[in-house]
C-alpha positions in Angstrom: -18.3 -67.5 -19.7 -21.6 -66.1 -21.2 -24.5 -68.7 -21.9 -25.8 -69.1 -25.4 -29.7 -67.7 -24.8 -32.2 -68.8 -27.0 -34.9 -66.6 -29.0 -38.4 -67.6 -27.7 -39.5 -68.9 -30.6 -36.5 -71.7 -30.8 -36.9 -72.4 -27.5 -40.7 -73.4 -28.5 -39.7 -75.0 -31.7 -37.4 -77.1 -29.4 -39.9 -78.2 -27.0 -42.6 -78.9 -30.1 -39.9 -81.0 -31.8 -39.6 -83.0 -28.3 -43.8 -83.9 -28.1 -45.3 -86.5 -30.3 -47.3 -86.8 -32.8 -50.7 -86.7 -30.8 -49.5 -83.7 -27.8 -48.5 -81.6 -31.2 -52.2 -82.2 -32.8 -53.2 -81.3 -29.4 -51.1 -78.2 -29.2 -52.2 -77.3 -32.6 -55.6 -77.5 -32.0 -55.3 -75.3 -28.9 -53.2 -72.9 -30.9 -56.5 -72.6 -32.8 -58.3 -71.7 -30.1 -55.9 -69.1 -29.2 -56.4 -66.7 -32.3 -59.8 -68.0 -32.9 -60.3 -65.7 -29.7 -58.8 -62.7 -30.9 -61.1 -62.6 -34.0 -63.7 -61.3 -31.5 -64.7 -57.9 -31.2 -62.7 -55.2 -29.6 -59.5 -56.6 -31.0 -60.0 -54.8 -33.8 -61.8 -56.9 -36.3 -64.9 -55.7 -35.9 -66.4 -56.4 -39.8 -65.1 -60.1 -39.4 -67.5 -60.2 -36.2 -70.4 -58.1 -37.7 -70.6 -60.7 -40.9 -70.3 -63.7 -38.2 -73.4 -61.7 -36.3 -75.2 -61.2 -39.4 -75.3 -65.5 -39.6 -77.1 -66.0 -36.6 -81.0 -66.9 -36.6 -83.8 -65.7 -35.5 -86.8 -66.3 -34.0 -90.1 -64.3 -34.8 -92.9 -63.7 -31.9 -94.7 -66.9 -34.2 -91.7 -69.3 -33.3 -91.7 -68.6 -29.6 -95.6 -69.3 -29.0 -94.9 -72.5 -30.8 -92.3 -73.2 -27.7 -94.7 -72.0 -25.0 -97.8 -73.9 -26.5 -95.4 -76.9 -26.6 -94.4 -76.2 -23.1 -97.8 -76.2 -21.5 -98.9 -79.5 -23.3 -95.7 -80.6 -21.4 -97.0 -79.5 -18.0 -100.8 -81.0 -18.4 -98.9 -84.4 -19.9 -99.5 -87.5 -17.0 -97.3 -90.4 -17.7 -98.5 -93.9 -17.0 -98.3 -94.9 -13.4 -96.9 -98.2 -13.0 
């Protein structure tokens, strides 16, 4: 007697159908994940990535000093002994 063998995807829609309602939010979330990570370059969608790039800030010489100055009024700061 042969077995019956299922396709993969039945055999996942069969093991989805068996989780509850909070593993298949879970599952779905991390299904997310998945093909949010093939959206990246070198898997071919390249002008997806290059208008992402395009979103990102930046910082002139200007906004840096502002983080050193900052930085060294840190280092000369003496809190209250107690």
């Amino acid at each position: 007697m042969s077995e019956i063998s299922n396709t993969p995807m039945e055999e996942l829609l069969h093991k989805f159908n068996l989780l509850d309602s909070a593993s298949k939010k879970e599952l779905g979330d991390y299904l997310d994940f998945l093909l949010s990570r093939t959206s990246r370059p070198g898997n071919g969608n390249m002008k997806s990535y290059k208008r992402k790039i395009l979103t990102v800030s930046t910082w002139t010489d200007e906004d840096i000093k502002a983080f050193h100055d900052v930085a060294q009024l840190f280092s000369q700061w003496k809190p209250a002994n107690w």
